[in-house]
C-alpha positions in Angstrom: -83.6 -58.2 20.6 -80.6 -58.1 18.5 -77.5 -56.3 19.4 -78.0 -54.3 16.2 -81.7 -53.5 17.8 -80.8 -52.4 21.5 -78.2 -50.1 19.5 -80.8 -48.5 17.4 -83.2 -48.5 20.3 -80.9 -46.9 22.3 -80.0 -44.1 19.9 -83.9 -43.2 19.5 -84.3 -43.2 22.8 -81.4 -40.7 23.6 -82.6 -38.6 20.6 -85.9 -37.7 21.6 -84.9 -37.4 25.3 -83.0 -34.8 24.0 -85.6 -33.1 21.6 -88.0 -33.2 24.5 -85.7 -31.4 26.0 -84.8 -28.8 24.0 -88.8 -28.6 22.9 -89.5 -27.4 26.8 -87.2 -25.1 27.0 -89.9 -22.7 24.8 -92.0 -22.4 27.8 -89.1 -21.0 30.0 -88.5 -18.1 27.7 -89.6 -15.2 29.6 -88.5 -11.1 30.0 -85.3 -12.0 31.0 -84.1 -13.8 27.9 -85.7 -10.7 25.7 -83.9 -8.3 27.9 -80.7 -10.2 27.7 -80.5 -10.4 24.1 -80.9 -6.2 24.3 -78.7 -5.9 26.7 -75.8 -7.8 24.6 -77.4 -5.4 21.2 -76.9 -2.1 23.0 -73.3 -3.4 24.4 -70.7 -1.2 23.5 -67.8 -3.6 24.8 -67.5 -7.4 23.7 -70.0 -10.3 24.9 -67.4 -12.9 27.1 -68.3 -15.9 27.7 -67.4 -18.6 30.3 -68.1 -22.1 31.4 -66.6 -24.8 33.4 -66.5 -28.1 32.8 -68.8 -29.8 30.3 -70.3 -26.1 30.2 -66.9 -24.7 29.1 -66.9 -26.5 25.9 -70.4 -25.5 25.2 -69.4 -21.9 26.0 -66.6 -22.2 23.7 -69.1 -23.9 20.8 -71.5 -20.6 21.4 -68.8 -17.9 21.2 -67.7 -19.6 17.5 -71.8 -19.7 16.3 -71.7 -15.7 17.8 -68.5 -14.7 15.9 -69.6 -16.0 12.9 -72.7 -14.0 12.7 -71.6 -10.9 14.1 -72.0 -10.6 17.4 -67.8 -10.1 18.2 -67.7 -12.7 21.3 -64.5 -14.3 23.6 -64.1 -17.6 25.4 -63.1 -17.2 29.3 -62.6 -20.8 31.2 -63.8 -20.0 34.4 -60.9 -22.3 36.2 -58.3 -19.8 34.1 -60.8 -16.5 34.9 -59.5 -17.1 38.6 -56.1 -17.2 37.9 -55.2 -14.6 36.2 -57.4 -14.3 32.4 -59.9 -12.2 34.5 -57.8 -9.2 32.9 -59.4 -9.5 29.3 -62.9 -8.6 30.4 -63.1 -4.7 30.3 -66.2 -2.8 31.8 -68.3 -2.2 28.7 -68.4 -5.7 28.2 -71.6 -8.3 28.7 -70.6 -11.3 30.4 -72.7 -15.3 29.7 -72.0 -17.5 32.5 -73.0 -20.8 31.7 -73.8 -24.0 34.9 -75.8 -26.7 35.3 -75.7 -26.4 39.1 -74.9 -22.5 39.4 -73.5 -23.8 42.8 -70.1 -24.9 41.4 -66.9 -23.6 43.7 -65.3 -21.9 40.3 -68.7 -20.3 39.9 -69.4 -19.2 43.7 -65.6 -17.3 43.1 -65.9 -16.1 39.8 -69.7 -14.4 39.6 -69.1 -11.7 41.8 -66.0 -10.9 40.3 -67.4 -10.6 37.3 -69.9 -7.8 38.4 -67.6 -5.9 40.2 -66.8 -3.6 37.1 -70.6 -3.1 36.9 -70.9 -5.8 33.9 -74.0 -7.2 32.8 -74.2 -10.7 34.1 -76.3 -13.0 31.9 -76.7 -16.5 33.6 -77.5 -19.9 32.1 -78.1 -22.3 34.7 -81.0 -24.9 35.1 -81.0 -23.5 38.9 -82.5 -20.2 38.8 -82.5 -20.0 42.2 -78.5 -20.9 42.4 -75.8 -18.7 43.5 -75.2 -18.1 39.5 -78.8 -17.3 39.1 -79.3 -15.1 41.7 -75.8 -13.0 40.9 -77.1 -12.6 37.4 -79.1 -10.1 36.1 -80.8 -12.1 33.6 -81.2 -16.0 34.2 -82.0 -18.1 30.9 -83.5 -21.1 32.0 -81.9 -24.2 31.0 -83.9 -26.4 33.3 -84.3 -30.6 31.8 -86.3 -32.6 33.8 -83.3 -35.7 33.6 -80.5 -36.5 31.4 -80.4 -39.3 28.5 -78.3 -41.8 30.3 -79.8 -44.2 32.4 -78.5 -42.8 35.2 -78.8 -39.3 34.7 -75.5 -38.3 35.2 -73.6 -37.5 32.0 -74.1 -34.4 30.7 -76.3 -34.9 27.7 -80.0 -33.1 27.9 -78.7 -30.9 30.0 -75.3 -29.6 27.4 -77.7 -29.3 24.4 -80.0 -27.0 26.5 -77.6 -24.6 27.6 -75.9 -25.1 23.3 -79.3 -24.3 22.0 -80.0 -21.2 24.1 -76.7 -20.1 23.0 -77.8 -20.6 19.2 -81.4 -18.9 20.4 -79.2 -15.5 21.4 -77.1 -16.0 18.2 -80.2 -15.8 16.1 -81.9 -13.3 17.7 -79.1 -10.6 17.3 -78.5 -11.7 13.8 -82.0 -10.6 13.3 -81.9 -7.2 15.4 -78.5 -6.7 13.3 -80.1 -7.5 10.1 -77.2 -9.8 9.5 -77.4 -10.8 6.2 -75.9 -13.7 3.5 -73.7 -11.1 2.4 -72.2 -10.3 5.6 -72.4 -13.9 6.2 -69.9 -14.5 3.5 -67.8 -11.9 5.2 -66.8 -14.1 8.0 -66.8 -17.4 6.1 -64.2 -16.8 3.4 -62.6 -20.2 3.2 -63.9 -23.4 1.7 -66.8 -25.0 0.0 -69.6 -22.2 1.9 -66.8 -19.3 0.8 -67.0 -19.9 -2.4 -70.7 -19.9 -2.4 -71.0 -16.9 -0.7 -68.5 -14.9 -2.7 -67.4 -16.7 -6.0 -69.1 -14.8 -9.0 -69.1 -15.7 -12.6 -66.6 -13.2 -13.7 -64.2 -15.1 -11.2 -64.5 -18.5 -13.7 -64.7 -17.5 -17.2 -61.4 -17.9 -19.1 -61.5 -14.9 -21.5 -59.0 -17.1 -23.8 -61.4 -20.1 -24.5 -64.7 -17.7 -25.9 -66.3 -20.2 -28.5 -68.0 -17.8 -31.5 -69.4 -17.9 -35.1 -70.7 -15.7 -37.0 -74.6 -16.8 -38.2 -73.6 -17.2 -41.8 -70.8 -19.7 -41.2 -71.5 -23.2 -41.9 -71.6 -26.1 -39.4 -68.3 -26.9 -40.0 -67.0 -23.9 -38.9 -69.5 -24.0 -36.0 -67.8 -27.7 -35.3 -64.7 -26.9 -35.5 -65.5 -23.3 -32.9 -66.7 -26.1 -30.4 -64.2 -28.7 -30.6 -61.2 -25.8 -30.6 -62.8 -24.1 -27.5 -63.8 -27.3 -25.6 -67.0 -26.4 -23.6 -69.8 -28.0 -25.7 -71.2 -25.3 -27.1 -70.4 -22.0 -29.1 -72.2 -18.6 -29.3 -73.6 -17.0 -32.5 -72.8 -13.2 -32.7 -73.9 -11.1 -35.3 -73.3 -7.3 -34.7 -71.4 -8.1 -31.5 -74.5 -9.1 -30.4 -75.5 -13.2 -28.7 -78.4 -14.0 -30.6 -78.2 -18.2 -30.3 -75.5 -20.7 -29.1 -74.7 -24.3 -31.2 -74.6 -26.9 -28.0 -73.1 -30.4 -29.2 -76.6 -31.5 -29.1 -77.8 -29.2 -31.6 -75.2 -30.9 -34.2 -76.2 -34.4 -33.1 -80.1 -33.8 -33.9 -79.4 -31.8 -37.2 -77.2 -34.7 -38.2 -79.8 -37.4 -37.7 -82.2 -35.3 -39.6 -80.0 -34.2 -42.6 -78.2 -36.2 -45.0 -76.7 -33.4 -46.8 -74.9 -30.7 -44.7 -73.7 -28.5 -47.2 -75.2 -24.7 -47.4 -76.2 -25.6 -43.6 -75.4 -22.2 -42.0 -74.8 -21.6 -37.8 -78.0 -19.4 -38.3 -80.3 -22.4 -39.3 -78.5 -24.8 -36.5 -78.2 -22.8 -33.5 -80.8 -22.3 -30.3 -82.4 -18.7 -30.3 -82.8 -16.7 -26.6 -80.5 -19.4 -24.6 -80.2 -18.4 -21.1 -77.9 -16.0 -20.0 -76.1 -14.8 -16.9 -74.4 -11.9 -16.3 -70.3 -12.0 -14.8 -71.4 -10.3 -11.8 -73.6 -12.9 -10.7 -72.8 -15.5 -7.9 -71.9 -18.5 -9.3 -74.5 -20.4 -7.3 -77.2 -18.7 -9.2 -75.6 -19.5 -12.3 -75.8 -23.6 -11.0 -79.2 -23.1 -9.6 -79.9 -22.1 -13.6 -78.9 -24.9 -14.8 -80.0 -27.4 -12.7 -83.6 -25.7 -13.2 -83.1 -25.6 -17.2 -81.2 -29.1 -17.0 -78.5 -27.4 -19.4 -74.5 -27.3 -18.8 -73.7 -24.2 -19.9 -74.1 -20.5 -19.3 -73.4 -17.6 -22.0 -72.3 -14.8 -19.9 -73.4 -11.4 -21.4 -72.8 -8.1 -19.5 -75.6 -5.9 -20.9 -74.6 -6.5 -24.8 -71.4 -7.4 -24.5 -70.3 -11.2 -24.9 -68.1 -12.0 -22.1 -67.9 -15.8 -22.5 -69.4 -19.3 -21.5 -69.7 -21.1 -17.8 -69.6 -24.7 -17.9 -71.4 -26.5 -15.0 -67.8 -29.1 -14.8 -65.9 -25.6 -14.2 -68.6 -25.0 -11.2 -68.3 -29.0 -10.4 -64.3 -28.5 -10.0 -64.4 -25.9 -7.9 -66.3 -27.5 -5.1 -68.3 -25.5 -4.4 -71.4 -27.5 -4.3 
């Protein structure tokens, strides 16, 4: 075997360890992850959690999937919890303690100290009969059979578990919440997925570059409208009303099939019922449009009113695709 081969072997290997892994986990769910899941809906504080170790930076990973779809979540390092960050958990609030073992020293201190307000304890552990699992009041199994490595020491299997129970919660109260894109978009403002989520077409259109003719103007004109105005195409009003657009296409084909423009009017050029979108729609509609119609441009009409042309290069340049 090549070295290229034991690599590749290798990788496969640790893959579906861990998607075996993960895949057992469904027969674990029982009462106690349902209740847990309640538990953190009917909160009235925060939900806190805290890790130690490898199980810290998956808490950490958890809390960020939670705040971003509305469940309001902190991050409490169990080795800081002791000395001294114990302070930020008030007594309305749910507390996830996440732990391989559930027999760490950190955890053996901290877990009791945790319920003395009363909290909810919620416990991921693979140990359900651990000092963490019995202190909890819900246990979410995170139980693997052995880690990827080949000597079943690094945390691997046993990390993505305890990650994808986290992302199980997350979901789950999205869904109780009714979380939806739009509230998505609330807590994702920035970037690529921001814009996706909040960008509409009114946002784009440059009211200064609004390519027109009227239907009796000849081609030229029409030419001219396109070429001034730089998006490929031009609209035809008549009676402030879009009844066609001119693309640069329809000039090329009426070219090849005439020999004599003159008397050629916009009216006998120009596409009737081109697609429209309104400026009040996301602009990710208006690009799921035109990929669907294979066309590169948009007239934007807000009921009657001619508001303008989107150009799939203005979508392109924003990045939000």
């Amino acid at each position: 075997m090549t070295n290229n081969e034991a690599i590749l072997a290798s990788a496969r290997k640790t893959i579906l360890s861990e998607s075996e892994s993960i895949a057992a986990l469904t027969q674990y769910l029982d009462d106690d992850f349902a209740n847990a899941v309640t538990a953190i809906y009917n909160s009235k504080g925060r939900l806190v959690v805290t890790g130690i170790g490898k199980s810290a930076l998956i808490a950490s990973k958890i809390v960020a999937t939670l705040n971003s779809t509305g469940t309001p979540a902190l991050f409490l390092h169990a080795a800081e919890a002791i000395h001294g960050d114990l302070g930020m958990v008030q007594p309305d609030d749910v507390i996830i303690c996440i732990s391989k073992s559930g027999n760490s020293p950190e955890i053996k201190v901290l877990a009791p100290l945790l319920k003395r307000d009363g909290n909810t304890l919620i416990g991921i552990t693979a140990n359900k009969t651990s000092f963490l699992g019995k202190q909890s009041d819900y246990v979410l199994n995170a139980y693997v059979e052995k880690e990827a490595d080949p000597i079943n020491l690094a945390p691997t299997n046993s990390t993505t578990a305890q990650l994808v129970l986290g992302d199980a919660l997350a979901i789950c109260l999205m869904e109780l919440k009714g979380f939806t894109s739009d509230d998505f978009a609330k807590y994702h403002p920035g970037g690529a997925l921001g814009k996706r989520l909040l960008l509409r077409v009114g946002d784009m259109l440059d009211g200064t570059h609004k390519p027109m003719v009227k239907p009796g103007d000849s081609v030229k004109v029409a030419i001219h409208e396109i070429s001034a105005k730089r998006l490929g195409v031009t609209a035809v009003i008549e009676e402030d009303k879009v009844i066609g657009i001119i693309t640069d296409g329809d000039i090329r084909r009426m070219l090849n099939d005439r020999d004599n423009i003159a008397g050629v009017t916009a009216f006998d050029v120009m596409t009737r019922n081109p697609k429209t979108i309104t400026s009040h729609d996301m602009v990710v509609k208006a690009f799921n449009i035109m990929e669907n119609h294979s066309i590169t441009q948009l007239v934007v009409v807000d009921g009657n009113e001619y508001k303008g042309v989107l150009h799939l290069h203005d979508i392109l340049k924003e990045g939000i695709l």
